[in-house]
N, C-alpha and C positions, 0 to 999 in steps of 0.2 A: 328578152331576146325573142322568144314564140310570137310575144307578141306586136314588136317590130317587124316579124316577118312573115302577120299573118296567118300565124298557127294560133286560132282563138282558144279552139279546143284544147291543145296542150297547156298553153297558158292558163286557163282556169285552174289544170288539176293543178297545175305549182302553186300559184291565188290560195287554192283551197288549202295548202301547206300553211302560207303566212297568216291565214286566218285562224288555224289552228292554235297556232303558236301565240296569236294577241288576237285572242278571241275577244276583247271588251275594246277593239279599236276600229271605230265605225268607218274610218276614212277605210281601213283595209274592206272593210265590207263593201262598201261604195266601188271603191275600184273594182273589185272582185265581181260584183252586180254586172257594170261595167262591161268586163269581159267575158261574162255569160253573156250578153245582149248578143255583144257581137259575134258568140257563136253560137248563138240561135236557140241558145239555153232561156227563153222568155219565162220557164213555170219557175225555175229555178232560181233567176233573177228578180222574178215577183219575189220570191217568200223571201230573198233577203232585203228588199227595197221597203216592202210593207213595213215591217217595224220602225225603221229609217224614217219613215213619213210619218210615223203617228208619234215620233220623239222630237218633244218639243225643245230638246238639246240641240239637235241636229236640226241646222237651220240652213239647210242649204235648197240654192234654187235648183241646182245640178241632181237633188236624188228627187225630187218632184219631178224634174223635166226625164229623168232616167223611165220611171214609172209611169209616167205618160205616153213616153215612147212605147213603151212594150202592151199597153193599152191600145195604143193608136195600131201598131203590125197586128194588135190581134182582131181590128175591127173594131173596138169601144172609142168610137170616136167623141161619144160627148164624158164618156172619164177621162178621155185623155185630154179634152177642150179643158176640163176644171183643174187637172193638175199646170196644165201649163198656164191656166190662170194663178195661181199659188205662186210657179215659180216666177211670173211676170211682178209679184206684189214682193219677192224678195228681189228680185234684180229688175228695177222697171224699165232700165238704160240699156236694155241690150234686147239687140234686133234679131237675134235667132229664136228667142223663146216666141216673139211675135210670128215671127215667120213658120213656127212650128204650131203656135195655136191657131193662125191661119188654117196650116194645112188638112188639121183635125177638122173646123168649121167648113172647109171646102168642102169634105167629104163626107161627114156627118151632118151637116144642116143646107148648106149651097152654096155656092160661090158668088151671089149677090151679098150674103150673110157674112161672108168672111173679107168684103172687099175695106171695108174700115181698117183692120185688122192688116191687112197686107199694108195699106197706106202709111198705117203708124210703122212699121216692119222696113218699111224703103227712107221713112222719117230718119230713123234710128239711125238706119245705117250708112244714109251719109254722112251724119253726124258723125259716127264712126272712122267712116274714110276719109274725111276730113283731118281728123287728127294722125290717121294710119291708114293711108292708102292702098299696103298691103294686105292688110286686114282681108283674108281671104273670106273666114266663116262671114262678115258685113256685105262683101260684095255677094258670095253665092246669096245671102239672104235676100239683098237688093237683087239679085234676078230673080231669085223664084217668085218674089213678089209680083214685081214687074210682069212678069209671063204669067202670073196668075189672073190679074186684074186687065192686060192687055194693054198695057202698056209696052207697045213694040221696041219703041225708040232705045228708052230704059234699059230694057231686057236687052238689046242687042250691043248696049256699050258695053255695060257689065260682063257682058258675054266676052266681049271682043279681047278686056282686057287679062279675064280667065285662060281662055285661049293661049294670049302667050306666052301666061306666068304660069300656070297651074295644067295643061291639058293630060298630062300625064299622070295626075293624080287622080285615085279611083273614085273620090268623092265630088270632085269636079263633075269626070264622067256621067254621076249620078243625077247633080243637080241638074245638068244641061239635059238629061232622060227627064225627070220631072218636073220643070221649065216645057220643053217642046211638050209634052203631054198636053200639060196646059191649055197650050197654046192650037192642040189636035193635030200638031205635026208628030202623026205617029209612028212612019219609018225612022224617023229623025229622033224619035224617043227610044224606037228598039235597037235604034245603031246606038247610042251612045249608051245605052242600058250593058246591051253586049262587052261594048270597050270597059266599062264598069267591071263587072263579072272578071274578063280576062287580065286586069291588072288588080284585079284580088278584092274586091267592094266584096264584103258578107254575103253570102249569096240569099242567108234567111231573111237577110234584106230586100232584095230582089225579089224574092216569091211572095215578100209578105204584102208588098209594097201596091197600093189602090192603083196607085199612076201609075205601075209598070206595069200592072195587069192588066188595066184598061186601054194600053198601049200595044196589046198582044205580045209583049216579049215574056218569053217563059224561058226557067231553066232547069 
């Protein structure tokens, strides 16, 4: 329930309850990981993700791509480029890991360097919407891409059709903040950053985040 509504922080301490209680059940770790992220618990998330990644039980591309994440907000953009290489070699069909190790390569090496990587990321996921047109996490990834590599056309379908299905969701908000980034449309990045924030986007998100810094929005 906290965590349906946003309340990251509350939600961890109850997490930290069901971990207590099946301490040898990774998936709970994993979740739990999870929602430290999203309340901006990243040292704390590391030490429980760390173990997760070096158990060669746990074969998931989700705790690589987790640790990458908390990598990438902290600035380690080429440790977050090699985990979400890891979790692209367990899941190679899905266009978010590409679009995420994009993002790292944007910013940690250049955005000539990352432009492959976007290409295969917009590949994926119309394959994707192809089969599921909904497929919201395919279409944000097909625009970040898109708006990453400049491709306008692209970026403004994708756009068009977030717009009328999704505007009100705070991750939406977010993508279209780092999309316009991209693209150097930076009022256009701190408006929609802003919208982000007020419909509840993590805000550790937000301040950790390259593109919305480099976009001047602060919170």
């Amino acid at each position: 329930l906290y965590w349906k509504q946003g309340r990251y922080a509350e939600a961890v301490e109850e997490m930290k309850w069901v971990a207590r209680l099946l301490p040898e059940d990774e998936g709970v770790k994993f979740r739990l990981s999870s929602t430290m992220i999203l309340a901006g618990q990243f040292e704390e998330a590391k030490a429980l993700l760390l173990p997760l990644v070096e158990n060669d039980e746990a074969d998931l591309a989700s705790i690589n791509s987790n640790l990458a994440t908390i990598l990438f907000f902290e600035g380690d953009f080429a440790g977050a480029a090699e985990l979400y290489l890891d979790a692209i070699e367990k899941e190679p069909e899905d266009p978010v890991y590409y679009r995420n190790l994009g993002d790292a390569l944007w910013n940690g090496v250049s955005p000539e360097q990352a432009e492959p990587t976007f290409v295969e990321a917009i590949h994926l996921a119309r394959r994707q919407l192809a089969i599921n047109p909904d497929d919201s996490y395919a279409l944000s990834s097909l625009m970040v891409s898109a708006a990453s590599i400049g491709d306008v056309d692209a970026y403004l379908r994708a756009k068009k059709k977030m717009v009328e299905e999704w505007a009100s969701d705070p991750q939406t908000q977010y993508d279209f903040a780092i999309a316009a980034s991209r693209l150097g449309e930076m009022e256009a990045a701190q408006d929609h950053a802003r919208q982000a924030y007020e419909l509840g986007y993590p805000v550790a998100f937000l301040r950790a985040d390259p593109d919305i810094t480099a976009s001047g929005a602060n919170f």
